[in-house]
MIVODO-590965 format. One record per residue (C-alpha): y, z, x; residue in three letters; residue number from 1. Coordinates in steps of 0.5 Angstrom, whole numbers. Each point is the difference from the previous one (the first is absolute). Layout:
BEGIN
+-------+-------+-------+--------+-----+
|     v |     w |     u | residu | num |
+-------+-------+-------+--------+-----+
|     Y |     Z |     X |    ALA | NUM |
...
+-------+-------+-------+--------+-----+
# end
This chain:
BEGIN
+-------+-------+-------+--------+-----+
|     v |     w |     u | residu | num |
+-------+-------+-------+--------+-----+
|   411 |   247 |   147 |    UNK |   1 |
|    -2 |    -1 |    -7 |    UNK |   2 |
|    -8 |    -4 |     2 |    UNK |   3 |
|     1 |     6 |     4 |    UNK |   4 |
|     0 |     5 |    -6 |    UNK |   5 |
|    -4 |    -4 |    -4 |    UNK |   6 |
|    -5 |     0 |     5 |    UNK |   7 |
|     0 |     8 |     1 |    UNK |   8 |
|    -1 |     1 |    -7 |    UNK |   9 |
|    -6 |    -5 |    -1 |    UNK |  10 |
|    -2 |     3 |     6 |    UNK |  11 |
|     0 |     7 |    -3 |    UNK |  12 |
|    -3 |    -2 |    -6 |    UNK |  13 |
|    -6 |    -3 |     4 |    UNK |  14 |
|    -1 |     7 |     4 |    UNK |  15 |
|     0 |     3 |    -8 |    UNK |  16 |
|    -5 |    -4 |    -2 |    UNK |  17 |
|    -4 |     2 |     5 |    UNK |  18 |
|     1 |     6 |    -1 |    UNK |  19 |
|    -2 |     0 |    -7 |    UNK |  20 |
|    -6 |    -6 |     2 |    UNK |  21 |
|    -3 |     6 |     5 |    UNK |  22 |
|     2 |     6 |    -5 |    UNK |  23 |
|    -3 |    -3 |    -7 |    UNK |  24 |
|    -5 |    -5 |     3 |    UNK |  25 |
|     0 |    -8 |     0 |    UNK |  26 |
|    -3 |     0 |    -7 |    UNK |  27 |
|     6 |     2 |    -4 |    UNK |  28 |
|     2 |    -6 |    -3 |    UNK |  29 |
|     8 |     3 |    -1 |    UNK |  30 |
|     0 |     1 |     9 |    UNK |  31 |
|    -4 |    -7 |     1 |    UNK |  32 |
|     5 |    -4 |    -5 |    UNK |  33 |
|     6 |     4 |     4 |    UNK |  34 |
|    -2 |    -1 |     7 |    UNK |  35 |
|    -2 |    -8 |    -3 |    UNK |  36 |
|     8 |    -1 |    -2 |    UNK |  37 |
|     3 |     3 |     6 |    UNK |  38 |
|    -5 |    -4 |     5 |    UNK |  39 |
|     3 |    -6 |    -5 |    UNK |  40 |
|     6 |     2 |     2 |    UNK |  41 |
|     0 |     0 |     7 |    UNK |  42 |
|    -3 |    -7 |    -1 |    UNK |  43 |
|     7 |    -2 |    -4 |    UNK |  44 |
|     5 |     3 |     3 |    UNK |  45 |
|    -3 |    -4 |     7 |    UNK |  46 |
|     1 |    -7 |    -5 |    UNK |  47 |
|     6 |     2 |    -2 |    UNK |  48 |
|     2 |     2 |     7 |    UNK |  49 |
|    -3 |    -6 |     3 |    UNK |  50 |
|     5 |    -4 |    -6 |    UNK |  51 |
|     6 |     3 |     3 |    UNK |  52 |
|     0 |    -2 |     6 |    UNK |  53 |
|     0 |    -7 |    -2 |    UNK |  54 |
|     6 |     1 |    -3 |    UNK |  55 |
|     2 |    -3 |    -7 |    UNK |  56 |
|    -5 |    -6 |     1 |    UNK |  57 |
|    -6 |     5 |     1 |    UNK |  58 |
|     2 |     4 |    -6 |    UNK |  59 |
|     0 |    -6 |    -5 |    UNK |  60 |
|    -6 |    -3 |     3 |    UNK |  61 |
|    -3 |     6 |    -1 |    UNK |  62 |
|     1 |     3 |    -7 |    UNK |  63 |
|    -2 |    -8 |    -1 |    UNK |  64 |
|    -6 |     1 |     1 |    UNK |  65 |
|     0 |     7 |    -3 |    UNK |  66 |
|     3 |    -4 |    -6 |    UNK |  67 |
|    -7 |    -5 |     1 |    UNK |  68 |
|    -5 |     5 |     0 |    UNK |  69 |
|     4 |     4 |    -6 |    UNK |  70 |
|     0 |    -7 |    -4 |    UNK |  71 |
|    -7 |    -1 |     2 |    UNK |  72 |
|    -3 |     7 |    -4 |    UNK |  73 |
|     5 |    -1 |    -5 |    UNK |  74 |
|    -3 |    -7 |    -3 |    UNK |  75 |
|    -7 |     3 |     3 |    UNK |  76 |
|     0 |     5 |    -6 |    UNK |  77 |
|     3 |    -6 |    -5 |    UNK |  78 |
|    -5 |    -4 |    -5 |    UNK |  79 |
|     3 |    -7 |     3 |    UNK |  80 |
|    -4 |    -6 |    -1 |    UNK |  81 |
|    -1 |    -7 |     3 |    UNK |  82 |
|     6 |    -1 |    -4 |    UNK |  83 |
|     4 |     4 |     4 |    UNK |  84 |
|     0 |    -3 |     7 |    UNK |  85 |
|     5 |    -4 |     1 |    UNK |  86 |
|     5 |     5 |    -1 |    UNK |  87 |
|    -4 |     5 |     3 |    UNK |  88 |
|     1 |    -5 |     6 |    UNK |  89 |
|     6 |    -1 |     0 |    UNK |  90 |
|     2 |     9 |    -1 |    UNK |  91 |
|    -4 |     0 |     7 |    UNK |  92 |
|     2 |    -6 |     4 |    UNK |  93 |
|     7 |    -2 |    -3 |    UNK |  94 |
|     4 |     5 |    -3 |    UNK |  95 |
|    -2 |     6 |     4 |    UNK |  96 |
|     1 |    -3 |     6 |    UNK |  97 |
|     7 |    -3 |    -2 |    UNK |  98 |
|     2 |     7 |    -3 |    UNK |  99 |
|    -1 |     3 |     6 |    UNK | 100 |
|     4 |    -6 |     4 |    UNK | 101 |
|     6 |     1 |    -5 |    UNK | 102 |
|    -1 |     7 |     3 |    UNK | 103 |
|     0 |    -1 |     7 |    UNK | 104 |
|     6 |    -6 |    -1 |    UNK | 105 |
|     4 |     5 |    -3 |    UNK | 106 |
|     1 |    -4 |    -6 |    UNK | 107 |
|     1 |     5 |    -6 |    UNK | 108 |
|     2 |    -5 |    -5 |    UNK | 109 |
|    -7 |    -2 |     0 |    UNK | 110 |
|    -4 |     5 |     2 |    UNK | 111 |
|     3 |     4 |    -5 |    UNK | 112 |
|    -2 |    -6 |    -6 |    UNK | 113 |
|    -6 |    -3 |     3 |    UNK | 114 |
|    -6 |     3 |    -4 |    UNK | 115 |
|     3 |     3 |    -5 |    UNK | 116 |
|     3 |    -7 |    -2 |    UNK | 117 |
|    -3 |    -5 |     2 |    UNK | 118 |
|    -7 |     3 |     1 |    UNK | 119 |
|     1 |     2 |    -7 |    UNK | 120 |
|     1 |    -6 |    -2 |    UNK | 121 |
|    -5 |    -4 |     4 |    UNK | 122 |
|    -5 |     4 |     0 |    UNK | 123 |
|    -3 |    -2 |    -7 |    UNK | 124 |
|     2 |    -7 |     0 |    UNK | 125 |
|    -5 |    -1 |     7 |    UNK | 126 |
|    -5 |     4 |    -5 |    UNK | 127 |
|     0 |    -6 |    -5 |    UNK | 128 |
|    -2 |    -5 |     4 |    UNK | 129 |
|    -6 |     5 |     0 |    UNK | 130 |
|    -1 |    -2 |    -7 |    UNK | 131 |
|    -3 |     6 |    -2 |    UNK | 132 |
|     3 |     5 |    -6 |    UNK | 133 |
|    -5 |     5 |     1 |    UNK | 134 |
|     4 |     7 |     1 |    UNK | 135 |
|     5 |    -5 |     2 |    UNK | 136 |
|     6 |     5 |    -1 |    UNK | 137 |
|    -3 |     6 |     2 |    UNK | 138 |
|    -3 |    -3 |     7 |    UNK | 139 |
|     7 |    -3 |     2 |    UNK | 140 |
|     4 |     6 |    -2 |    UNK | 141 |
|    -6 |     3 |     5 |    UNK | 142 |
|     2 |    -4 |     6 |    UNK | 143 |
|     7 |     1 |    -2 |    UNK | 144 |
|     0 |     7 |     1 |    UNK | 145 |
|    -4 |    -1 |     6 |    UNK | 146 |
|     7 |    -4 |     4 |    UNK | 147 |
|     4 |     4 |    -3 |    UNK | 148 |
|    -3 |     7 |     2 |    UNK | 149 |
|    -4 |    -2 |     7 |    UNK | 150 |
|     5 |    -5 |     3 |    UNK | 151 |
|     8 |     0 |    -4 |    UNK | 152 |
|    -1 |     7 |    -1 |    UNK | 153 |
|    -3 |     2 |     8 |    UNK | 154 |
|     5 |    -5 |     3 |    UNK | 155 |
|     5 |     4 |    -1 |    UNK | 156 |
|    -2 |     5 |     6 |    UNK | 157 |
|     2 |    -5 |     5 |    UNK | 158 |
|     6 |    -2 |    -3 |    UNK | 159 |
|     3 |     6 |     1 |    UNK | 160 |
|     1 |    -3 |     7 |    UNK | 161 |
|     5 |    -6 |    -1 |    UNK | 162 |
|     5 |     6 |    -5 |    UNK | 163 |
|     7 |    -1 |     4 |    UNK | 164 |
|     2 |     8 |    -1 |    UNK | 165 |
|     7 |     2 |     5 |    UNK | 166 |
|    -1 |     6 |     4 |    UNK | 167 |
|    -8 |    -2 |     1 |    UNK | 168 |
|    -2 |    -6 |     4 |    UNK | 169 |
|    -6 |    -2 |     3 |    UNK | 170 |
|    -3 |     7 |    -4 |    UNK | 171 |
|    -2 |    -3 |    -6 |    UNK | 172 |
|    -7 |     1 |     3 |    UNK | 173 |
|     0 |     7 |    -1 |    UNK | 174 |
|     1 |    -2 |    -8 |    UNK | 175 |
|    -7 |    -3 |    -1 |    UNK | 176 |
|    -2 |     7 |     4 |    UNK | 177 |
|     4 |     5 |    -4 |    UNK | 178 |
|    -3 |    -4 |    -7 |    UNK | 179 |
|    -7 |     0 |     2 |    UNK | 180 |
|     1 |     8 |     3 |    UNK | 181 |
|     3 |     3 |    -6 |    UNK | 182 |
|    -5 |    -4 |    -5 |    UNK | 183 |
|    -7 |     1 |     4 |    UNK | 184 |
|     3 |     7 |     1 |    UNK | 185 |
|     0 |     0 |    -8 |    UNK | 186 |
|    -7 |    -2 |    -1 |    UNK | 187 |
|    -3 |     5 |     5 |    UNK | 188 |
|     5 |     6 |    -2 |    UNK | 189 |
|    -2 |    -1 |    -7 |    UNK | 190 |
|    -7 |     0 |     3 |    UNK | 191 |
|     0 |     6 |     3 |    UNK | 192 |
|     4 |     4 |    -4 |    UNK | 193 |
|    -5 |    -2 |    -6 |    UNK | 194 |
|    -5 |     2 |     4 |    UNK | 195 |
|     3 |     7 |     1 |    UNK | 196 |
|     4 |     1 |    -6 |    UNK | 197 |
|    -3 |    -4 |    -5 |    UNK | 198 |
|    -1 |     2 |    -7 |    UNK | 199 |
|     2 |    -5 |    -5 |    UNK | 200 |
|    -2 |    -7 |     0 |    UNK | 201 |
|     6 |    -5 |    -1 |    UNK | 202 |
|    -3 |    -6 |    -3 |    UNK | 203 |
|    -7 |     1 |     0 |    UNK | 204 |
|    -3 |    -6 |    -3 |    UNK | 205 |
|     4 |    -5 |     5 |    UNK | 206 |
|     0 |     5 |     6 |    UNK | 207 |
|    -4 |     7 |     0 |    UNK | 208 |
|     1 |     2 |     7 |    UNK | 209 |
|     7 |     0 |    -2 |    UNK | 210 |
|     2 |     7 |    -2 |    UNK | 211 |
|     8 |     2 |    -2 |    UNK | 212 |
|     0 |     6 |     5 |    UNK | 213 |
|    -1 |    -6 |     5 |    UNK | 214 |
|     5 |    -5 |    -2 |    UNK | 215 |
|     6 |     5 |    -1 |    UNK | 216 |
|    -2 |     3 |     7 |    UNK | 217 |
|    -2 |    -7 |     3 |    UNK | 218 |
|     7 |    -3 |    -2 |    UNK | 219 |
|     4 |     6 |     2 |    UNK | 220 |
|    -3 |     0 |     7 |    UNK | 221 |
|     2 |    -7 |     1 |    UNK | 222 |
|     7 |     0 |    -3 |    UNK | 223 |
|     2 |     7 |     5 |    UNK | 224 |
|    -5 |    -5 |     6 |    UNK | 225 |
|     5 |    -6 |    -2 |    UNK | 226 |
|     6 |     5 |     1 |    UNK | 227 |
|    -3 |     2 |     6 |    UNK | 228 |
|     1 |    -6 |     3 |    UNK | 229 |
|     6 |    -3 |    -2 |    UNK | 230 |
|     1 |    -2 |     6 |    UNK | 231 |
|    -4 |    -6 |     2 |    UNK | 232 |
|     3 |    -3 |    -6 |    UNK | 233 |
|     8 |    -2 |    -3 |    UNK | 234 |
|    -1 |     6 |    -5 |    UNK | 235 |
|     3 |     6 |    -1 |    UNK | 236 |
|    -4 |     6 |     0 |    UNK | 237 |
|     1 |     0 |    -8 |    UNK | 238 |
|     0 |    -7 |     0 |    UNK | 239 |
|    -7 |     0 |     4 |    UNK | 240 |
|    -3 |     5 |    -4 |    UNK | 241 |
|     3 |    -3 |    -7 |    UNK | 242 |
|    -4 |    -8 |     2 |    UNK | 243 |
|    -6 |     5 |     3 |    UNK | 244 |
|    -1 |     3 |    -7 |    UNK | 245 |
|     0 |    -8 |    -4 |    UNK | 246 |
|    -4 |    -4 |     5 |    UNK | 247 |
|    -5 |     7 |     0 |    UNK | 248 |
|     0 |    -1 |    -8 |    UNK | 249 |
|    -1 |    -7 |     0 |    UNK | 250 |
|    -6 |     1 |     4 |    UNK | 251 |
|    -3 |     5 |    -5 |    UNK | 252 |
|     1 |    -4 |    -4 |    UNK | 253 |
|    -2 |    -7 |     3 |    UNK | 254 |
|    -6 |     4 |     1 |    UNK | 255 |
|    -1 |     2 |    -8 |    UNK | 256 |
|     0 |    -8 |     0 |    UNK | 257 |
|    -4 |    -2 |     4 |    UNK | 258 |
|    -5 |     6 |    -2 |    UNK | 259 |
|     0 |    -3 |    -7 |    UNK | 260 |
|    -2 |    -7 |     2 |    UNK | 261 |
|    -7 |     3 |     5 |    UNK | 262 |
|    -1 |     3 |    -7 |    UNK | 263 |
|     0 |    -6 |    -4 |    UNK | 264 |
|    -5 |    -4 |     6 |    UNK | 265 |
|    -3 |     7 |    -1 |    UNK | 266 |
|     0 |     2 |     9 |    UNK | 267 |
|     2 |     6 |     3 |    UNK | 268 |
|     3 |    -4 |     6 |    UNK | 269 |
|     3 |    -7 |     2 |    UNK | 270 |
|    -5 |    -1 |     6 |    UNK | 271 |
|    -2 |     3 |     6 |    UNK | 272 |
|     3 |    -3 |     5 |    UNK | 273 |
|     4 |     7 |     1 |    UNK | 274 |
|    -5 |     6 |     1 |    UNK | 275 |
|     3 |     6 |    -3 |    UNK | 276 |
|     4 |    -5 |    -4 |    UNK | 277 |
|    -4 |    -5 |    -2 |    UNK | 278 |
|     5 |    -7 |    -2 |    UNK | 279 |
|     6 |    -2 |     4 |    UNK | 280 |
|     1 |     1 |    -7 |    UNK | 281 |
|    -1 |     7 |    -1 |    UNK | 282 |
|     5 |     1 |     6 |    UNK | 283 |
|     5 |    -5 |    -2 |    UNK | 284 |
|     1 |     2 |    -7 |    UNK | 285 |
|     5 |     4 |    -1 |    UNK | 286 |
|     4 |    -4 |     5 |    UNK | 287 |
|     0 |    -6 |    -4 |    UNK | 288 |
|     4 |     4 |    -5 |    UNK | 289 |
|     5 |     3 |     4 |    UNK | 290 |
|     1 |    -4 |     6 |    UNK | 291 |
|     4 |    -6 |    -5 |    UNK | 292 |
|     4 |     6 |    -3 |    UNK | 293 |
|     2 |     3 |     8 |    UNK | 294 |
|     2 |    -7 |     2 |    UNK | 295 |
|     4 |    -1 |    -6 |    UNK | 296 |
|     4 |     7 |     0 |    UNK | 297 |
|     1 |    -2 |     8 |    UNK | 298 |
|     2 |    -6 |    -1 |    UNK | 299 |
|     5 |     1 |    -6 |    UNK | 300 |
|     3 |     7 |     2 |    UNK | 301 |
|     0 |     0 |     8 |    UNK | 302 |
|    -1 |    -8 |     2 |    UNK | 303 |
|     6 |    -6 |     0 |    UNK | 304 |
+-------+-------+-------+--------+-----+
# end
């Protein structure tokens, strides 16, 4: 029922992008980014689909490749040096895969210290054994900030999965939707009403599309969307949308950040491997800040 929604609804954004294509041109490049985002969403929704099928072992596979190809823009960006391999080897091939196993195997102990300790720790001593001091604080706080924001943060999407809440076995996949729903919705709510409405710009140095007429519509609009479907999830209407409100701010506010940082590399995208989104980056940014706090307002008020 709800891919059913979901899919009415793209269906219906498709048919008005169509319309506008037909009614202001192709040429117009706000209808042209509009109509890339809802085919790119098409295409994501199918992948995330295909991933839950799988069941629990689909979706950790899945957002660990996203974490892949997440981490990948994220050090592409980054000024490393021949310094810098071997602990950019072992972030790729060794303590992403075992983030993700620990996530797989349900192992909360590690999954939740993994990085932030021992990758923190031992990042830098496998970068002395580069023997060059060149920037040597700022390029391992670089590929720190990688691990931590593509792979731990990321990671704990599929970790919803393993939480044991009473009263809702067997539907902790409807977490990871609800999760992704509310905080995408956010994104392109905040997109539409700053289309719409927007006057005032709300960081203009970090951010200049965002406007505050979008930002408040945008979050308000999903907090009442998260209210609406309380009931895929353990929550209360109000507890429902009380979470909607957090996870969407923590999304803004990811994307502030990561705003910042393409600044400061001086690039309006991550990438392109997304049309109308560029990076998986540009997509995933707001998920990275507020997937970590979803799952641990789950896990602390309404798992065992």
């Amino acid at each position: 029922m709800l891919f059913a929604w979901i899919g009415g609804v793209l269906l219906l954004a498709s048919l008005i992008g169509a319309l506008l294509r037909w009614k202001l041109g192709a040429e117009n490049s706000v209808v042209a980014n509009l109509n890339a985002r809802i085919n790119a969403w098409w295409v994501m929704i199918a992948v995330i689909g295909l991933a839950l099928l799988g069941g629990r072992t689909g979706v950790v596979v899945l957002f660990g490749f996203v974490s892949f190809f997440a981490l990948r823009e994220f050090i592409t960006l980054n000024q490393t040096r021949r310094g810098d391999h071997l602990a950019l080897v072992t972030s790729f091939f060794v303590a992403l895969p075992l983030q993700y196993i620990y996530v797989g195997q349900n192992w909360y102990g590690m999954f939740s210290i993994f990085i932030p300790v021992y990758g923190f720790l031992f990042l830098p001593i496998l970068a002395c054994f580069g023997r060059d001091t060149t920037r040597f604080l700022s390029r391992n706080a670089e590929t720190q900030w990688g691990l931590m924001i593509c792979v731990y943060c990321i990671s704990h999407v599929p970790a919803l999965l393993a939480l044991d809440i009473p009263g809702y076995a067997d539907r902790n996949m409807l977490l990871v939707i609800f999760l992704i729903l509310i905080v995408q919705s956010s994104d392109v709510l905040q997109y539409v009403w700053g289309k719409l409405f927007g006057r005032h710009k709300i960081a203009p140095n970090l951010s200049p599309s965002k406007t505050v007429e979008g930002f408040v519509g945008g979050v308000a609009s999903s907090t009442v969307l998260g209210a609406a479907l309380f009931w895929i999830t353990p929550f209360s209407p109000w507890q429902a949308a009380l979470i909607a409100l957090v996870i969407t701010l923590m999304g803004f506010f990811g994307g502030l950040v990561m705003s910042a940082i393409k600044r400061d590399r001086g690039v309006k995208d991550w990438g392109n491997m997304i049309e109308g989104h560029g990076g998986m980056l540009d997509r995933l940014d707001s998920v990275c800040f507020s997937a970590p706090i979803f799952f641990h307002l789950v896990r602390f008020h309404f798992a065992v």
